[in-house]
Structures are given as structure tokens and as C-alpha cells.
DRENKE-470424 format. One record per residue: residue in one letter; z, x, y of N, C-alpha, C in turn. Coordinates in steps of 0.001 Angstrom, whole numbers, plus 500000, padded with zeros to 6 digits. Atoms other than C-alpha are relative to their C-alpha. Example, Ala and Ser with C-alpha at 12.3 -4.5 7.8 and 13.67 -1.06 7.14 Angstrom:
BEGIN
A500000500890498810507800512300495500500000500900501200;S499940499180498810507140513670498940500730499230501090;
This chain:
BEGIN
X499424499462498774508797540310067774500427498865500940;X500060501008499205508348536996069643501621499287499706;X498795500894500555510960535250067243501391500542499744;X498380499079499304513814538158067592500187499859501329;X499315499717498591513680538415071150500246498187500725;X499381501311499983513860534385071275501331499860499463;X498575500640500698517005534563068909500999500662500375;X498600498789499322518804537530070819500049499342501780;X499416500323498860518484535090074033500652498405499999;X499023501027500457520364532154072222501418500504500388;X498252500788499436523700533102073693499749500506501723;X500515499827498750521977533754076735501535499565501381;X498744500546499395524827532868079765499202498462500764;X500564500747499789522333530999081132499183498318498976;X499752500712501385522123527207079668498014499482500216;X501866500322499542517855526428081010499372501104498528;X500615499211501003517028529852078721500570499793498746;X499629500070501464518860528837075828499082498829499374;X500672500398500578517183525776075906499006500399499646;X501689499599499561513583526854076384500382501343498702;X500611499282501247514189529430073430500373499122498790;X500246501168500712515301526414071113499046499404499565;X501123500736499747512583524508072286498621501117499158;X501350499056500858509677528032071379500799500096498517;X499836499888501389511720528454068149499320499017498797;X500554500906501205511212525175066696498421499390500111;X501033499921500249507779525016067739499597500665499286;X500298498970500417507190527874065563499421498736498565;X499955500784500515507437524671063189497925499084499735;X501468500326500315503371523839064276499376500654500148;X500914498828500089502158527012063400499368499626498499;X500300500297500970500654527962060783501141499879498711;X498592499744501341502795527388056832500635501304500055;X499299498581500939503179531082056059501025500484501543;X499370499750499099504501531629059398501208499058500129;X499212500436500200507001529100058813501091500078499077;X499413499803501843507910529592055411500977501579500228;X499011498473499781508850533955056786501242499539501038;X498505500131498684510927532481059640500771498848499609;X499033501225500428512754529158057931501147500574500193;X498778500010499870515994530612057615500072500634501313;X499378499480497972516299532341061516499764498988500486;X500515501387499033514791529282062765500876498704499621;X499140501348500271516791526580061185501724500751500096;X499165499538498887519733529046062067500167499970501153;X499950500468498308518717528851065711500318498691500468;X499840500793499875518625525342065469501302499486499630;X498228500393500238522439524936063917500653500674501308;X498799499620498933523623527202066853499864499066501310;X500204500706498602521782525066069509501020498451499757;X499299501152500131523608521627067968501339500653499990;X498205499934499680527108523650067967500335500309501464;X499364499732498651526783524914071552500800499114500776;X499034501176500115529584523863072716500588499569502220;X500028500101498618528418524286076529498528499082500420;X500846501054499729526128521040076533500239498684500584;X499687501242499338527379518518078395498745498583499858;X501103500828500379524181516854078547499256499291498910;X500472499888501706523367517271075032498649500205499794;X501141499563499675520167518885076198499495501152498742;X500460498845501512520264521738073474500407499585498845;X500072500677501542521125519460070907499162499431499953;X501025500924500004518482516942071309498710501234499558;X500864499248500670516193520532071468500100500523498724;X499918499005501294517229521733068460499661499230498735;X500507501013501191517307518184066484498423499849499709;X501510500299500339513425517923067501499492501135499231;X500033498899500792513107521297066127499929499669498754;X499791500455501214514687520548063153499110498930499216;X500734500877500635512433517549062592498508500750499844;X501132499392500672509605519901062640500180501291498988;X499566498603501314511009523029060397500103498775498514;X499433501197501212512143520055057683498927499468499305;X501301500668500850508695518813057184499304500840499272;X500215498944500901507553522049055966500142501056499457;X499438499075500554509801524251054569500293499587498720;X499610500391501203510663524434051047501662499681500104;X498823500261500163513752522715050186501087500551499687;X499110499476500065515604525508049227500520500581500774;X499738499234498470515526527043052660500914498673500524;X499184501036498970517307523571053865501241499699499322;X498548500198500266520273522984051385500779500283500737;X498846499422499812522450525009052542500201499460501598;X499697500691498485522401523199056197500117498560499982;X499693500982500424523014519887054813501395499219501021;X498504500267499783526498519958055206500274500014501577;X500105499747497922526060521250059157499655498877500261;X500358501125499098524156518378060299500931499291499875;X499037501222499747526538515892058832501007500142500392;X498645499346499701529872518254060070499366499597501725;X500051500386498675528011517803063478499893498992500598;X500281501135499720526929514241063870500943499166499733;X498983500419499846530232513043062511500765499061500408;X499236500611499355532115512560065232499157498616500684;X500474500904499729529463510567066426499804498288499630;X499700501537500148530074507714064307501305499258499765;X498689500720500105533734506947065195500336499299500995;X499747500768498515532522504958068731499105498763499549;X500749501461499663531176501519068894499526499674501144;X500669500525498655528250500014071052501432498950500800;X499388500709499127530362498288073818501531500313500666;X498944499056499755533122500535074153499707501019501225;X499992499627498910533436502178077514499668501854499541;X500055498744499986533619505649076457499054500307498172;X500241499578500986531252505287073248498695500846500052;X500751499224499973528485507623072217498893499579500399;X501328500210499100525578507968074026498489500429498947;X500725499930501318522742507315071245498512500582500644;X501406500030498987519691507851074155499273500926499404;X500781498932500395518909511295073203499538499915498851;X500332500378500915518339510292069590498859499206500001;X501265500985499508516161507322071001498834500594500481;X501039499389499265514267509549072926499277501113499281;X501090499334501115513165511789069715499161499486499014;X500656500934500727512425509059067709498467499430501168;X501354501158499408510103507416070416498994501250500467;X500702498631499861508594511402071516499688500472498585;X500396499622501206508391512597068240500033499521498809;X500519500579501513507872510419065361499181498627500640;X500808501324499253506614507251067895498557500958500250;X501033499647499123504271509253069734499528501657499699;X500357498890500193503954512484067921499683501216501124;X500069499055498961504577514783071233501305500934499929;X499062499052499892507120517334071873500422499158501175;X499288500677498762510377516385074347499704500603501194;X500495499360498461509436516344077823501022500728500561;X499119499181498486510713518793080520499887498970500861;X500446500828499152511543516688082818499756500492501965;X500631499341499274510988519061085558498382500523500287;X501153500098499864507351518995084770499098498707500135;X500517501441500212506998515311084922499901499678501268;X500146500642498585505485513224087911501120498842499816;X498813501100499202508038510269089583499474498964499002;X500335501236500705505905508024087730499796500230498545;X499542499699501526505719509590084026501895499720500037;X498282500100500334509729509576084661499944498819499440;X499514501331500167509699506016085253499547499039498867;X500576500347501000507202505187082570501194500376498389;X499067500063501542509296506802079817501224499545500121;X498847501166500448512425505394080851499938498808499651;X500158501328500040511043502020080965499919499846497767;X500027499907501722509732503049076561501268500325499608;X498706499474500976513065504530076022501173498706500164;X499266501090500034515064501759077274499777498474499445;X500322500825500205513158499192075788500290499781498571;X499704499665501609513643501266072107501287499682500350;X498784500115500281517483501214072968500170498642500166;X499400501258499586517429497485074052499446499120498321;X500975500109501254515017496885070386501221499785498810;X498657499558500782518141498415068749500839499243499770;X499174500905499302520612496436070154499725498120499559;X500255501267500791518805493529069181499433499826498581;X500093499715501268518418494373065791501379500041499331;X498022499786500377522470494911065330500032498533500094;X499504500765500065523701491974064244501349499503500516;X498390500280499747527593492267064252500245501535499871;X499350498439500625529753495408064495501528499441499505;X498807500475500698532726494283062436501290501089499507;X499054499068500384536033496375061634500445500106498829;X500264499865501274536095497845058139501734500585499311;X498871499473500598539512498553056157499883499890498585;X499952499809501475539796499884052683501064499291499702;X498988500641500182543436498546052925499835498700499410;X500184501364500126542305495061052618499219499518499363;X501178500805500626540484492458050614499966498559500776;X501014498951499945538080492248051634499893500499500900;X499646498739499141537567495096053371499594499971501248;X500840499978498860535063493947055927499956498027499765;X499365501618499534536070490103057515498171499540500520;X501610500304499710531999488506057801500303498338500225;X499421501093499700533942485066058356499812499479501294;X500675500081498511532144483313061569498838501117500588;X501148499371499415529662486269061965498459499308499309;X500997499788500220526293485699062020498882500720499477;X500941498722500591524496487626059400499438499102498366;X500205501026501441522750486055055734500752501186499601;X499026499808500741524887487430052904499858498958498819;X499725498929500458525277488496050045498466501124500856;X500889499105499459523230492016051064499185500209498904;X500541499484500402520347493420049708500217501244499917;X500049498254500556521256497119050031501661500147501081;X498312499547499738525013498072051204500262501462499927;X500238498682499950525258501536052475501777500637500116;X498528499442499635528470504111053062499988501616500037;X500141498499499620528235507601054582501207500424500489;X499078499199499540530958510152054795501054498801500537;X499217501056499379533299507330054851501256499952499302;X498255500263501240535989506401051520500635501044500083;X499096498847500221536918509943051157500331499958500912;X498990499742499113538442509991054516500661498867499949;X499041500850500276540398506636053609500609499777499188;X499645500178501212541244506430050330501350501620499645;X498569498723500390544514508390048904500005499773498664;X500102499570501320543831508412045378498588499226499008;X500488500630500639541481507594042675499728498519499407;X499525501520500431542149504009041899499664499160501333;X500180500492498519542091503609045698498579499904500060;X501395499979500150538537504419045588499512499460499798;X501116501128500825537284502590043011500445498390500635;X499903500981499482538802499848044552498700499509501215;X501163499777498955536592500703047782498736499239499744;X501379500304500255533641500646046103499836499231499236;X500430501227500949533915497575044140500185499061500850;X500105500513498918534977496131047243498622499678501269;X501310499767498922531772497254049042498857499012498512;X501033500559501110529693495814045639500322498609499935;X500228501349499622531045492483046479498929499285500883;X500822500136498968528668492328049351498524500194499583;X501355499558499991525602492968047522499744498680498801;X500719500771500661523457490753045730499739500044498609;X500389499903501499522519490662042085498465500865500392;X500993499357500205519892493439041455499544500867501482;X499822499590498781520882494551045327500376501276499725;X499547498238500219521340498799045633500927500031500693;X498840499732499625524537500206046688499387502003500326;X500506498789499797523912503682048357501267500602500655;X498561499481499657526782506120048879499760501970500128;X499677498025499915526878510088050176501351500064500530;X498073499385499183530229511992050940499893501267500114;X500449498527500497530998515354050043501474499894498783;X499185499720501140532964516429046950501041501209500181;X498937498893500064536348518518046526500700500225501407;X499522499776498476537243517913050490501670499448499919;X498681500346499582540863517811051395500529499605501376;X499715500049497990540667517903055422498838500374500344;X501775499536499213537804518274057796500687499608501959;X499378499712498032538530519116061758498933499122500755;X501587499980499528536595516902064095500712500640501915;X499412499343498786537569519295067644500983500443499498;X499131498908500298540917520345067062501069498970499377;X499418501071500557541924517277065369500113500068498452;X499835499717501537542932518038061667500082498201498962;X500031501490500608541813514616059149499815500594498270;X500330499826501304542577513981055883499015499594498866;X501486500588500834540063513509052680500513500110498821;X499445499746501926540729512689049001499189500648499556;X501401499386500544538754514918047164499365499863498705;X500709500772501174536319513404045058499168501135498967;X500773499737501087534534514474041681498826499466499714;X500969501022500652531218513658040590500332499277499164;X499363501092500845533138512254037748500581498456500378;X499331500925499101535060510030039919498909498643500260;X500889500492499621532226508893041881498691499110498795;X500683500566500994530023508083038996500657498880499298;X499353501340501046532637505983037161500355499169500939;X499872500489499272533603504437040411499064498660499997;X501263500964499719529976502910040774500065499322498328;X499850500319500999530247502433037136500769498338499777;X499002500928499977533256500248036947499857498857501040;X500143501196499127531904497973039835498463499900499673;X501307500632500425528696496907038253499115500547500206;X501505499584499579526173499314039349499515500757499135;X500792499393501006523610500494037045499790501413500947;X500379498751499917523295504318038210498913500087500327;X501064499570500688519935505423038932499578501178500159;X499996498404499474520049508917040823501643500667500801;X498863498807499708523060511531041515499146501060500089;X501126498658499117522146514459043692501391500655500674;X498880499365499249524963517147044737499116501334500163;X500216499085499368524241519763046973500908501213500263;X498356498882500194526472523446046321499805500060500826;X499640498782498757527467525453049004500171499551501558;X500102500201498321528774525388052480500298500930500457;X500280498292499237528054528257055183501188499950500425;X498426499007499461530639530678056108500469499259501712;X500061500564498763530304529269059713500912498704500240;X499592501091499877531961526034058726500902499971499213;X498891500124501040534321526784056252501832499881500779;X498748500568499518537331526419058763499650498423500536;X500194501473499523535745522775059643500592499181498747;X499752501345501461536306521515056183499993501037498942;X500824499083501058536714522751052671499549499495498695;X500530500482501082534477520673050740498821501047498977;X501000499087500867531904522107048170498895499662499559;X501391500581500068529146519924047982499515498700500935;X500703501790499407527631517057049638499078498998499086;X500826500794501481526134514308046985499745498880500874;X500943501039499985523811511480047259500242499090498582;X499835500478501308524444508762044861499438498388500251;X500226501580499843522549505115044417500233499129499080;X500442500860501700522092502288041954499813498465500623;X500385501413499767521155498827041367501376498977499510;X498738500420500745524030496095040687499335499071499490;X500221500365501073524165494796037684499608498674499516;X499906501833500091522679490636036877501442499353499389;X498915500986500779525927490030035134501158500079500836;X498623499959499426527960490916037448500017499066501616;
């Protein structure tokens, strides 16, 4: 009863009660299992509508919904979470097309501030209407200290083109090289215009790695376009076949492929891919 009349005041007009039923939903998360396990799919539903609301300025009901999410995720069975895969990464996205130092780039805080509340300090996110002058000032001082931590942990932010060899210019930066692990999320398929192009990509990116160094790569498979606002982008659409011989043909020994079917009705005018895959490996001593 509790967890219907929480999910029938998610479009509430009011944006305080939407959070605050976000917020009791995904607590539902440190109840007991079986009580988690009957409500996984309404509850990790509640939590996709709170990251699409698209009346957050603040990004107050996204931040509630991500902490949510980090507690539904830890104990639900995995088949209750596939199918929202594809959501998180259709929502977070846009988020990685700004760079630190850019006037108008994304504001990473709220992220900072779940990591250091809930996985630092194992608490739920504060109201900050229940906080004294001096808890404020205390957690800004931890949260700004994680974002300044960050910051000095980034080495270089460098500008990446598939066009070119090589693709990413490390010439005068400060970083050791070759890499130990060389990553690439939701990235080639929106640059690349054909097969060949690809593999180029990613033999390009396997220059950068070390002998016996991993190469780690997710996308999504069969995508042609993906909207981010009302901005229509194009995507080659890849094959596991593809992808496998890709890594293949640039030295990497294989060691796990992981594709994920299905994407919800909800998102099928965002994009029309058909899976999301996970793919790693080790590169090869001879190469």
C-alpha cells in the first residue's frame, strides 16, 4: 500500500514530494530481501522516472534516485536489472560530452556527493533542510576536498579523433605510457562510418596499451542514431561479430563478451539499438 501510493505521487506537480517519494522508494532497498526482491521492478522503475524528470534543474531527483539505485542494485537479482542497462547509459550520456575547465561543463558534485554519503560513509543523502549551519559547512568542506582529490588525480584531458593517427596526441603531456588498461565507453560507434573504420579505432586505441595490458570496450549493438535532447546523432551499427574480430585483429586475446537484449519501450524513440555489450581482453606479447 505504502509503495503504490509513493509511485502514484511521482508525477506529483510538486518537485519537494517527488523527491521525498524517490528518496522512501529506494530505501525500500534496506529492508528486508523478500521485500525487495516483490518490489524490484516498480522501484527501479521509480528510480528511471526520477533520473528522466525533466523538471530538475538542480538535479536533486536525479542524485535521489541514483542513491536509490545504488541500493536496489546490490540486492536484486540480475534479471530484474538488465533491462535498465541501456537507461542509465541513454541518461548519463550527455554527460560525457563537457570537459573539466569549460565554462558551461557538467557539474560532477552530485555524483561526488553519493560516492562520499553512500559508499564513503555508508549514510543516506542529506536533506539539507534538516542540517545545522555547521553540518552544512562540514560536508562541503568533505565534498570539496573529494572533488579537488579528483582533479588531482586527472592527469591530462586530451582531444581524441578516430580520424587521425594517432588518434589521441600524448606528445608533451605528462602521463607514463604505454597504458596498463585503455578503456572506451559508448564512444567508436558514434564516430566511425564503417567497419574497417572501426577496426582501425580499436587498433589505434591498442597502440596505447602495454604488452599483456587489457583493453576494455562497451557500446551498444545494431544502433543507427541516438537523440541526446532534440539533437538527432549518428551511430554505425555494430555486430558482435564485428566487435570481436575488431579486438581480434589488433592483438587482443579475448577473454569475456557480455551482450545485454532488450531496450524498454520508454526509450525506443531515444535510440534504436538492441543490446548493450561489455567486451575485454588482454593484448597479446607478440604484438
Amino acid at each position: 500500500m505504502i509503495v503504490a501510493n509513493m509511485m502514484g505521487r511521482l508525477v506529483d506537480s510538486d518537485h519537494v514530494v517527488r523527491k521525498y517519494c524517490i528518496r522512501g522508494l529506494g530505501n525500500v532497498g534496506n529492508t528486508h530481501e523478500t521485500l525487495v526482491q516483490k518490489h524490484s521492478t516498480t522501484i527501479l522503475s521509480a528510480m528511471m522516472t526520477g533520473m528522466d524528470d525533466r523538471d530538475d534543474p538542480e538535479c536533486d531527483l536525479t542524485l535521489e534516485a541514483m542513491a536509490g539505485l545504488s541500493k536496489i542494485l546490490a540486492v536484486v537479482d540480475e534479471s530484474n536489472v538488465r533491462h535498465i542497462f541501456i537507461n542509465i547509459c541513454l541518461r548519463i550520456r550527455p554527460c560525457f560530452v563537457k570537459i573539466a575547465g569549460d565554462p558551461d561543463a557538467h557539474d560532477w558534485m552530485p555524483l561526488i556527493k553519493i560516492a562520499v554519503l553512500e559508499l564513503e560513509q555508508g549514510r543516506g543523502i542529506v536533506d539539507g533542510s534538516s542540517e545545522s549551519s555547521a553540518d552544512k559547512e562540514k560536508l562541503e568542506r568533505v565534498l570539496n576536498a573529494a572533488a579537488n582529490e579528483v582533479k588531482r588525480k586527472i592527469k591530462s584531458i586530451v582531444p581524441c579523433d578516430v580520424n587521425k593517427a594517432p588518434i589521441v596526441q600524448l606528445d608533451g603531456v605528462d602521463v607514463a605510457k604505454p597504458f596498463d588498461v585503455v578503456s572506451t565507453s559508448l564512444c567508436l560507434e558514434s564516430c566511425v562510418s564503417s567497419e574497417a573504420h572501426y577496426k582501425s579505432g580499436v587498433a589505434e586505441l591498442c597502440k596505447f596499451l602495454k604488452r599483456n595490458g587489457y583493453l576494455f570496450m562497451n557500446g551498444v549493438l545494431e544502433e543507427t542514431y541516438y537523440y541526446v535532447g532534440k539533437e538527432k546523432f549518428h551511430s554505425f551499427p555494430l555486430t558482435e561479430k564485428m566487435v570481436k574480430a575488431a579486438m581480434i585483429k589488433a592483438g587482443i586475446e579475448i577473454e569475456k563478451f557480455a551482450a545485454i537484449p532488450g531496450i524498454p519501450v520508454d526509450h525506443t524513440e531515444l535510440t534504436d539499438a538492441t543490446d548493450i555489450f561489455y567486451i575485454y581482453g588482454r593484448k597479446s606479447v607478440e604484438k
